[in-house]
Phi, psi and omega in degrees: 000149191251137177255173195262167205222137181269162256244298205292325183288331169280310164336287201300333196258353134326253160020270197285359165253015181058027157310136157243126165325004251251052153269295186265141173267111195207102178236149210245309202200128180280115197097026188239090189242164182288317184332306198326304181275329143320309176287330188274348161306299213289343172313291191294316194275311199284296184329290158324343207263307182319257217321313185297316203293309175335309190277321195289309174285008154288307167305323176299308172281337136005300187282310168324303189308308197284333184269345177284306173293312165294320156320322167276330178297326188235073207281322204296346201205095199295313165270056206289013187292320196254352198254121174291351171293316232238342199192149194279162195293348258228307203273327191279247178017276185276035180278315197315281186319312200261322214243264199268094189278150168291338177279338189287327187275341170313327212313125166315332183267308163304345151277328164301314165313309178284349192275296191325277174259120181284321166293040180241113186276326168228167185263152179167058119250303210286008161224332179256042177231324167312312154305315235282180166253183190310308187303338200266305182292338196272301202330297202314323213280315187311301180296001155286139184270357175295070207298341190305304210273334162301289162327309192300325168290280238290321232266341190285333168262015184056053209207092157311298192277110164329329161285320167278348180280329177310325194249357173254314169272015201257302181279332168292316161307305183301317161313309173268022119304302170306301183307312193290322203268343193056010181310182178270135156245012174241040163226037182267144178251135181290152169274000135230147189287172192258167189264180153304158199165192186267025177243338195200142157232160225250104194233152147065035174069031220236358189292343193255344179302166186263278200305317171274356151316297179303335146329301199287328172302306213299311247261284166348291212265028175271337191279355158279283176229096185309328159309285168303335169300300191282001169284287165359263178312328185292335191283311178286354204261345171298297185312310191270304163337310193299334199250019188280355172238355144308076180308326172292271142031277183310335188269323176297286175345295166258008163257008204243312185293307166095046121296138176206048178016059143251137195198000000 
């Protein structure tokens, strides 16, 4: 059975797998420091930490654009969430369950709401849409049946085609996943590739790389704000510069990462 191990004890089986230690100058095997994996710690955390401020105001207009276009579109029906004219049957079938939950109705302004109106089965869009999370609002965006109305949202990022935005902010979820969760990231591979489009164009499998996900950050969030986009570039473009004499570093960058000082 594996037992926990204290901070002196994981240094040694570092050691004994040939690590060099080199805070105490102590070498085991040449061209393996510990430094290595601390600076690629701290790559992967300031990289994460850029990309969640990014993504969170992405999310936030994301949810704004939709319940603001749509709400106008169908002003007559508060709840176009739940209305099979407005939304495929597939997202209205599992909203109960999945979505608006007894526990999701504790939230005080959707509980304050059914206390007002008590005959109001859902509260709505412009207060329960506000809760869903990112993945739930791409989910929503996907299941509207209206391809117009789609467009009409997608053309607001400078996104014609509707499959792309789908595919594109389908991977801004999976990025701000990682970022919320610390997960690691910069040898992570997407999990569907990205397509072609005005953010990126997807040559030699390079669509699964982390630097064009981050492409796609950058490119959403000029179209939001060209202010935060370029501190956005700009930060990263610092941050991976810091490390240009880190060979190890440096490699990781453009091969794990798919940086190549384009941007």
């Amino acid at each position: 059975m594996k037992q926990a191990t204290t901070v002196e004890q994981q240094i040694n089986i570092l050691k004994t797998r040939g690590m060099l230690i080199d805070l105490p100058e102590e070498k085991v095997k040449e061209n393996t420091k510990f430094s290595n994996a601390v600076n690629l710690y701290y790559l992967d955390t300031d990289l994460r930490k850029m990309l969640a401020n990014a993504l969170n105001r992405i999310e936030l207009n994301f949810r704004t654009n939709i319940i603001y276009t749509v709400s106008n579109q169908y002003v007559n029906c508060n709840t176009w969430f739940i209305d099979p004219a407005v939304m495929e049957k597939a997202f209205i079938d599992k909203f109960e369950t999945e979505f608006y939950t007894e526990n999701f109705k504790k939230n005080p302004i959707i509980k304050n709401h059914h206390k007002k109106y008590i005959n109001d089965k859902y509260a709505p869009a412009w207060k329960t849409l506000e809760f869903f999370t990112f993945g739930t609002m791409v989910n929503l965006y996907k299941s509207l049946k209206d391809k117009s109305l789609k467009q009409k949202i997608a053309i607001r990022y400078g996104i014609r085609n509707e499959k792309v935005l789908e595919n594109y902010f389908s991977t801004l979820v999976e990025m701000r996943n990682i970022c919320a969760h610390n997960s690691v990231l910069f040898d992570h591979k997407l999990y569907k590739e990205l397509k072609n489009g005005p953010a990126f164009n997807v040559s030699n499998r390079n669509g699964y790389q982390v630097f064009p996900a981050i492409k796609v950050i950058w490119f959403i969030l000029n179209s939001i704000s060209q202010n935060r986009a370029s501190e956005l570039k700009n930060n990263i473009i610092s941050l991976f510069d810091k490390y240009k004499n880190d060979s190890v570093i440096s490699c990781v960058i453009e091969n794990c990462i798919g940086y190549k000082n384009i941007f």
